[in-house]
ZADO-1210 file (C-alpha; in nm, 4 decimals, padded with zeros to 6 digits):
<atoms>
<atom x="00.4444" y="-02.7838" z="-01.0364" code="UNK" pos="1"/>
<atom x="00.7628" y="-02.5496" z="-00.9911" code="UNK" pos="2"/>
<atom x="00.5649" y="-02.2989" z="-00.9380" code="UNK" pos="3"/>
<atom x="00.4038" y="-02.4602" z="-00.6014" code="UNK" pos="4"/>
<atom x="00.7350" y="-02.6341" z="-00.5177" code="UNK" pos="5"/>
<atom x="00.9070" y="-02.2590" z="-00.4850" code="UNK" pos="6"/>
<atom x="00.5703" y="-02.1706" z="-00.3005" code="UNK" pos="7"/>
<atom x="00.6143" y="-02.4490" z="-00.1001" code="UNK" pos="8"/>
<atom x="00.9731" y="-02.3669" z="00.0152" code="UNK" pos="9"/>
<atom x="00.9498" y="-02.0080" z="00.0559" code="UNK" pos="10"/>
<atom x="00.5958" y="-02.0193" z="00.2318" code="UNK" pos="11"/>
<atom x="00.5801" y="-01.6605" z="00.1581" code="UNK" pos="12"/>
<atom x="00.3384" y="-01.5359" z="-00.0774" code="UNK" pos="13"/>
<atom x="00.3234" y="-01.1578" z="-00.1613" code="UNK" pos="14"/>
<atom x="00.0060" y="-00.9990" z="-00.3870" code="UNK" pos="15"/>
<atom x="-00.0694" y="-00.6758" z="-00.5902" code="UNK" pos="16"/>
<atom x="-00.3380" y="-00.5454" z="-00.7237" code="UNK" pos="17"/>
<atom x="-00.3108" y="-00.3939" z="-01.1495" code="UNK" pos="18"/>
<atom x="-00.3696" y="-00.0596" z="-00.9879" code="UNK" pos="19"/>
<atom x="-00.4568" y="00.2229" z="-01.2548" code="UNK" pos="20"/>
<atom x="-00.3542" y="00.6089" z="-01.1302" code="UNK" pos="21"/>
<atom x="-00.6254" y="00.8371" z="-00.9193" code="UNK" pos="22"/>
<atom x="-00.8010" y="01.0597" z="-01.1672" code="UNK" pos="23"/>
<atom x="-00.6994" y="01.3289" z="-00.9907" code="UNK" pos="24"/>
<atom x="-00.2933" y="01.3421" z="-01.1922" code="UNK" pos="25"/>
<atom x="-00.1849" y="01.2530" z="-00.8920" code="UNK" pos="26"/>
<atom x="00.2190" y="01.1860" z="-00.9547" code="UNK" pos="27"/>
<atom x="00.4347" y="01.1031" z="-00.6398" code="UNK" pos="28"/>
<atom x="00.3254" y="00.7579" z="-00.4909" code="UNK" pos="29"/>
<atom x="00.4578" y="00.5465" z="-00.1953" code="UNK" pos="30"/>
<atom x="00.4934" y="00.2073" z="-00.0338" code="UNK" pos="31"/>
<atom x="00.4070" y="00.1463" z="00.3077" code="UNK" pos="32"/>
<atom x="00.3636" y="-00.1640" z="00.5431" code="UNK" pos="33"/>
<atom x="00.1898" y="-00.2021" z="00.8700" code="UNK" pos="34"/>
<atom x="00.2045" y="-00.5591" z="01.1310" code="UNK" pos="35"/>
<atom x="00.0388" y="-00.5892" z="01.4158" code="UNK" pos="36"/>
<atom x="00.3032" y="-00.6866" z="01.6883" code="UNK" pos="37"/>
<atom x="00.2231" y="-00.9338" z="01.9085" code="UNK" pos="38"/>
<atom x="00.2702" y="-00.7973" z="02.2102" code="UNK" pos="39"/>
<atom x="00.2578" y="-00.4347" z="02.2804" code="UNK" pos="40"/>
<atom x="00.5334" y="-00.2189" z="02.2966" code="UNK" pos="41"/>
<atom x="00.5594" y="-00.0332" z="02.6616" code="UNK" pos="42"/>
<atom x="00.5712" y="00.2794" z="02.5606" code="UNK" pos="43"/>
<atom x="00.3539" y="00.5821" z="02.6000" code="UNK" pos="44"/>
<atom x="00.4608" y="00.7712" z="02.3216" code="UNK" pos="45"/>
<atom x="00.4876" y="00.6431" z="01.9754" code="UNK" pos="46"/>
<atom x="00.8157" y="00.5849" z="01.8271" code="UNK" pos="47"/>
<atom x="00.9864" y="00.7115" z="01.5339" code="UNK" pos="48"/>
<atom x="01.2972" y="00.6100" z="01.4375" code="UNK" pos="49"/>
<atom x="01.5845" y="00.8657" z="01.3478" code="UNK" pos="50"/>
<atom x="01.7276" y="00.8036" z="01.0106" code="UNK" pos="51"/>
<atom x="02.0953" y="00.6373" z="01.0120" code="UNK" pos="52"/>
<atom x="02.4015" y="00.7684" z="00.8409" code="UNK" pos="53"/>
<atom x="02.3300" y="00.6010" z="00.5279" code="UNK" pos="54"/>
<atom x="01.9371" y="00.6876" z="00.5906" code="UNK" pos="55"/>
<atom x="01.7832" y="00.3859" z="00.5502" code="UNK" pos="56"/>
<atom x="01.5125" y="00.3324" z="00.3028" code="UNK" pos="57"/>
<atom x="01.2337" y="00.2603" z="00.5063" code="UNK" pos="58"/>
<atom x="01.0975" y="00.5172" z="00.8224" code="UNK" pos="59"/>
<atom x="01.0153" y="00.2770" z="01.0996" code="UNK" pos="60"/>
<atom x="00.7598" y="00.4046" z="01.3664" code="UNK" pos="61"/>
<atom x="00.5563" y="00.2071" z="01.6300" code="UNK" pos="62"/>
<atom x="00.2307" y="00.3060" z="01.7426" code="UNK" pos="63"/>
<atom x="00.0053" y="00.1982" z="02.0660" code="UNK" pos="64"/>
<atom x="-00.3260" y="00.3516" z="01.8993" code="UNK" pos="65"/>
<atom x="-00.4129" y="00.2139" z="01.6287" code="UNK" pos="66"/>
<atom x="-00.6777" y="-00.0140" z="01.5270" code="UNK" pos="67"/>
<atom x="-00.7145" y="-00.1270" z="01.1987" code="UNK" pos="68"/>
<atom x="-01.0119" y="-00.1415" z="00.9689" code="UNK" pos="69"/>
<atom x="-01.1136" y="-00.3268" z="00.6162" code="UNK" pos="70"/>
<atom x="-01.3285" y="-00.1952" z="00.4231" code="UNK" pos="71"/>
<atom x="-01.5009" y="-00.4740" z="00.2073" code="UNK" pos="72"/>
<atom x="-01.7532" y="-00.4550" z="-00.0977" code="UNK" pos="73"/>
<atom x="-02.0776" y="-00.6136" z="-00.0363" code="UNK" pos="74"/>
<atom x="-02.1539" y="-00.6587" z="-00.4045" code="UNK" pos="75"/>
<atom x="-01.8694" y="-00.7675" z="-00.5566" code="UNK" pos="76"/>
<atom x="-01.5320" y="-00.9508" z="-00.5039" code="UNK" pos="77"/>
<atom x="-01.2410" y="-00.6789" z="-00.5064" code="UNK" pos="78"/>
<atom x="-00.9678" y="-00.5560" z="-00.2983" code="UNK" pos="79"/>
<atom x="-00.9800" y="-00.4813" z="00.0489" code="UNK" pos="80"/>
<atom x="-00.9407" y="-00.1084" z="00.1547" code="UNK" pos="81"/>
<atom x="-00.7169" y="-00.1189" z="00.4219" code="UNK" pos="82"/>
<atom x="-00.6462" y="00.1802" z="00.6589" code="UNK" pos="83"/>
<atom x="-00.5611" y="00.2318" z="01.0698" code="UNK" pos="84"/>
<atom x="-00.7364" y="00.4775" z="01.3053" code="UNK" pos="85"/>
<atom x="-00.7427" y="00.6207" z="01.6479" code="UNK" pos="86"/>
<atom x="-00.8508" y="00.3419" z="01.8664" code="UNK" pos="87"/>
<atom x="-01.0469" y="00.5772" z="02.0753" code="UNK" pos="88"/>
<atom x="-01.2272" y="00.7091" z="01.8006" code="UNK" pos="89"/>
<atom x="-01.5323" y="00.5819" z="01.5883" code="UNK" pos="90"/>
<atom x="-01.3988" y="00.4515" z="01.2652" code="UNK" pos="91"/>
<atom x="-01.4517" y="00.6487" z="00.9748" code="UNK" pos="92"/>
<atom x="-01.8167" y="00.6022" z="00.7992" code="UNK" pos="93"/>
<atom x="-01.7464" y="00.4053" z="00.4421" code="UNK" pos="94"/>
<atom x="-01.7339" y="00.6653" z="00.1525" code="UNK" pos="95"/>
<atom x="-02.0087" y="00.4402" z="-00.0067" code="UNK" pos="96"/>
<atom x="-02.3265" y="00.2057" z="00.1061" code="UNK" pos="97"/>
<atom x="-02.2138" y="-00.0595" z="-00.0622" code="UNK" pos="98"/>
<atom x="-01.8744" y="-00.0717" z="00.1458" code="UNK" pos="99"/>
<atom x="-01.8988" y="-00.2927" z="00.5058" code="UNK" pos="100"/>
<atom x="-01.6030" y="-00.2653" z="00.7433" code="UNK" pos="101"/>
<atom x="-01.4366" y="-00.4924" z="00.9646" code="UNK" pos="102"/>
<atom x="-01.2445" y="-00.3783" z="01.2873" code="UNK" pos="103"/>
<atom x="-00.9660" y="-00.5631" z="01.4233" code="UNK" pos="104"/>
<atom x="-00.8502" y="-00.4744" z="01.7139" code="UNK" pos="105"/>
<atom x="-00.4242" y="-00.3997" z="01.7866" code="UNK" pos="106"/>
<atom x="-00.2031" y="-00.4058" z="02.0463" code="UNK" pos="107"/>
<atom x="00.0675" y="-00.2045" z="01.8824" code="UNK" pos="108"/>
<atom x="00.1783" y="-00.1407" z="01.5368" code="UNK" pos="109"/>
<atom x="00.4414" y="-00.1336" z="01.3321" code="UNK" pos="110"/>
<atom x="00.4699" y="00.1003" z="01.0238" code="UNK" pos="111"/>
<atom x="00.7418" y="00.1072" z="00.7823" code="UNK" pos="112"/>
<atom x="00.7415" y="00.4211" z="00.4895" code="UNK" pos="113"/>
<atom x="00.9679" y="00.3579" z="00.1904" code="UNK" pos="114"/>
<atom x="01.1218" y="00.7084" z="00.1111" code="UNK" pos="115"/>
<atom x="01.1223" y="00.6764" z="-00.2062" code="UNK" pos="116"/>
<atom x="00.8130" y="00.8114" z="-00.4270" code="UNK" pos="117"/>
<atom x="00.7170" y="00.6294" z="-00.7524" code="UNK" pos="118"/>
<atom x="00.5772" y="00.8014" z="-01.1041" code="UNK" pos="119"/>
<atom x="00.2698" y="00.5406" z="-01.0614" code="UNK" pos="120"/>
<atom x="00.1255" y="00.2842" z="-00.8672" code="UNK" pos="121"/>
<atom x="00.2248" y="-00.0223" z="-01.0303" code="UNK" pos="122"/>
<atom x="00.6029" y="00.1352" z="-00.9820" code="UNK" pos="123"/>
<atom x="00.5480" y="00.1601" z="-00.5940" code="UNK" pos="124"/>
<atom x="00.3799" y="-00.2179" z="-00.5336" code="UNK" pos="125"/>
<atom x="00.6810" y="-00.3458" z="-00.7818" code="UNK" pos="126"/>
<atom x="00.8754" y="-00.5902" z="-00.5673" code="UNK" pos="127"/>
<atom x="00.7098" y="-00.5174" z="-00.2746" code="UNK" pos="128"/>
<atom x="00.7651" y="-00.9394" z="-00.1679" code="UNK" pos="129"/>
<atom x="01.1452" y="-00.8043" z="-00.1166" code="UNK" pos="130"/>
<atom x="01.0591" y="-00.5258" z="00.0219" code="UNK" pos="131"/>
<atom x="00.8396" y="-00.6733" z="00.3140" code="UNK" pos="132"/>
<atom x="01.1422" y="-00.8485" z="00.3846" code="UNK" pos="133"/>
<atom x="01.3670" y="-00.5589" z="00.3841" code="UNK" pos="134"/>
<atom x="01.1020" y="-00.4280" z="00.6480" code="UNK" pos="135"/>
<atom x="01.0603" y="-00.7579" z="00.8776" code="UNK" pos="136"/>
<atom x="01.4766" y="-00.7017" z="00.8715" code="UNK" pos="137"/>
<atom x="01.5085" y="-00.3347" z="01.0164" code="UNK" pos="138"/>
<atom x="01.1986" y="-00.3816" z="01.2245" code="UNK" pos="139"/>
<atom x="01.3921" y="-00.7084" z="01.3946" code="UNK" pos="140"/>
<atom x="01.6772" y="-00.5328" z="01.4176" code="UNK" pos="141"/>
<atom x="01.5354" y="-00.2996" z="01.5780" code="UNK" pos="142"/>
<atom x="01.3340" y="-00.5041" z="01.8391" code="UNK" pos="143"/>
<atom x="01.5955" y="-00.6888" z="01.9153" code="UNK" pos="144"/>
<atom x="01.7834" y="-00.3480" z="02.0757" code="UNK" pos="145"/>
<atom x="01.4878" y="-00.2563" z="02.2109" code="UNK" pos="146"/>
<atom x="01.4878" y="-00.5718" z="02.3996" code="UNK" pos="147"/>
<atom x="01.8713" y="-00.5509" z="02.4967" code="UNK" pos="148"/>
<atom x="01.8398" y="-00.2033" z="02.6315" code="UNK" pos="149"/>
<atom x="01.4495" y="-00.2475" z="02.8275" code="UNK" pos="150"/>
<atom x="01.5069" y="-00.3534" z="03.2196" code="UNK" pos="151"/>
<atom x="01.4653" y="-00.6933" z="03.2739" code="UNK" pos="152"/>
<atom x="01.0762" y="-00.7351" z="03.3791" code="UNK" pos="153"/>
<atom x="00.9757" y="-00.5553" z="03.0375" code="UNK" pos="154"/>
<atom x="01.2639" y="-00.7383" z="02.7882" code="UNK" pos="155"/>
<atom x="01.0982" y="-01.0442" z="02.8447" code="UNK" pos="156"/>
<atom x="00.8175" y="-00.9758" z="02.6578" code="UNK" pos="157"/>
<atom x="00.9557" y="-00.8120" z="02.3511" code="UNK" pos="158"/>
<atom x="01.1240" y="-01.0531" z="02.0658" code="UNK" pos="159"/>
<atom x="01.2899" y="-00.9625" z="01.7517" code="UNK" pos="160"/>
<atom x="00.9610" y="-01.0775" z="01.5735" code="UNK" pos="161"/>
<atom x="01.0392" y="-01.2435" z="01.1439" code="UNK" pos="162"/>
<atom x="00.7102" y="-01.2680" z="00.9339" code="UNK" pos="163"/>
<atom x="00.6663" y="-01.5945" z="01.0312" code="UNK" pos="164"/>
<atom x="00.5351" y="-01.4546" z="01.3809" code="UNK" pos="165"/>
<atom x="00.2827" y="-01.2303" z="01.2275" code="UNK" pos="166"/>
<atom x="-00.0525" y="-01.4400" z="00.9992" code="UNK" pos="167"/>
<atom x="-00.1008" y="-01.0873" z="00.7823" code="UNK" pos="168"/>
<atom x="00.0818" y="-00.8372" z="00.6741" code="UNK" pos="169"/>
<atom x="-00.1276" y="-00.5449" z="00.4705" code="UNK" pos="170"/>
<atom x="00.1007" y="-00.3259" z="00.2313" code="UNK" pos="171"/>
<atom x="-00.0322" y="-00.0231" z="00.0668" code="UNK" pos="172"/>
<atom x="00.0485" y="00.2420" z="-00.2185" code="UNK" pos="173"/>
<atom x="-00.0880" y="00.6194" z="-00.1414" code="UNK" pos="174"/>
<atom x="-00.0209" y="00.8972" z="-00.3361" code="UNK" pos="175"/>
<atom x="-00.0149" y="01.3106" z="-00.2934" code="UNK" pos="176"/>
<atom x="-00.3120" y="01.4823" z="-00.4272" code="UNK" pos="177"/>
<atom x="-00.2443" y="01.7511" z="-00.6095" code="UNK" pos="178"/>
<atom x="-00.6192" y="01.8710" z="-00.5866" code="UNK" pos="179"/>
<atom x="-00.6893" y="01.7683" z="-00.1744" code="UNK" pos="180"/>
<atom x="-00.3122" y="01.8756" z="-00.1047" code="UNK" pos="181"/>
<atom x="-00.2409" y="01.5645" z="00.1201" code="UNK" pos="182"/>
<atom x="-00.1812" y="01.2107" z="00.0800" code="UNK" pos="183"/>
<atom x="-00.4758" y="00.9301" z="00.0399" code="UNK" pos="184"/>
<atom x="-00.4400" y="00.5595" z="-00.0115" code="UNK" pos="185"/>
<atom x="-00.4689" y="00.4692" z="-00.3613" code="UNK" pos="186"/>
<atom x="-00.4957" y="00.0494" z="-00.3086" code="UNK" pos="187"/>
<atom x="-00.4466" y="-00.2522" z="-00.0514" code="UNK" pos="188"/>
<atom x="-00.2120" y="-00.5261" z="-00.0997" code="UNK" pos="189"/>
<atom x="-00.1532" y="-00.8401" z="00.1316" code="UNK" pos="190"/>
<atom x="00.1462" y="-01.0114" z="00.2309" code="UNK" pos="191"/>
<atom x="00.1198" y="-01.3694" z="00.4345" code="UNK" pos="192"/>
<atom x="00.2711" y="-01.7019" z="00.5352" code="UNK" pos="193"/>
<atom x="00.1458" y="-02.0089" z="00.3441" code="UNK" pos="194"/>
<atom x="00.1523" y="-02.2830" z="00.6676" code="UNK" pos="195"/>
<atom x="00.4566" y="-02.5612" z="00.6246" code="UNK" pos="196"/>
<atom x="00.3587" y="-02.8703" z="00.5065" code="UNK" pos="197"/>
</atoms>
């Protein structure tokens, strides 16, 4: 019963996969988040946010062209795969015939990097509830001067958005390949808002 009375109050509910290393000996992993905004961001160039003197831990960058896809196992209940792509591209063919893939279509997108790399991927996803948080934080922050400094027919329409404006928010662990020589998502987590009672 405590349990569902903190669940109840924080109506915030953050989960992560047991995720076992890549087979490759992969050893440098990372957190990420993505949120679809909702509205988009009038801009015709992505934005990337400069670090701050202290940098701050997470790399904030918005993005009109993405869409994001979930890949899904027919067969059996697992995980999610989730990754974005070029809206004005096909999405990616499933690695395997047992995977089907849902497209959801964004406006723009928000993605926050932590800088920080972790020895595995258990390390990365640890207290990732606190660090969507962090995130919604900066990326308010953030919105909230973008809205001060847009002229007045575009401000309107931008809001310092909190995770209680968003249903889902999809965090992720990749890692560097040591073999491929770039970085490829290792597993999916979610992040959403239970609805008050």
């Amino acid at each position: 019963m405590d349990c569902f009375n903190r669940l109840a109050k924080n109506s915030f509910v953050t989960l992560t996969p047991d995720t076992p290393p890549p087979a490759c000996g992969a050893t440098r992993f990372r957190w990420s988040m993505h949120v679809s905004l909702p509205f988009p961001l009038p801009s015709r160039e992505c934005i990337v946010t400069s670090s701050s003197a202290p940098p701050i831990p997470y790399e904030l960058s918005i993005h009109n062209h993405f869409d994001r896809l979930l890949l899904v196992s027919k067969s059996q209940p697992s995980w999610p795969r989730v990754i974005l792509f070029q809206k004005d591209k096909d999405p990616p063919t499933p690695p395997d015939s047992d995977l089907s893939y849902i497209r959801e279509k964004l406006q723009s997108t928000a993605l926050l990097v932590e800088r920080e790399e972790y020895g595995s991927p258990n390390e990365a996803f640890s207290g990732a509830g606190n660090k969507v948080i962090a995130c919604f934080e900066i990326l308010a922050d953030y919105l909230a001067a973008y809205q001060r400094n847009a002229p007045y027919l575009v401000s309107w329409q931008i809001y310092p958005i909190s995770r209680f404006d968003v249903g889902a928010v999809y965090h992720t662990v990749d890692h560097f390949c040591p073999k491929a020589g770039h970085r490829e998502l290792v597993a999916s987590a979610l992040t959403f808002t239970l609805p008050a009672s």
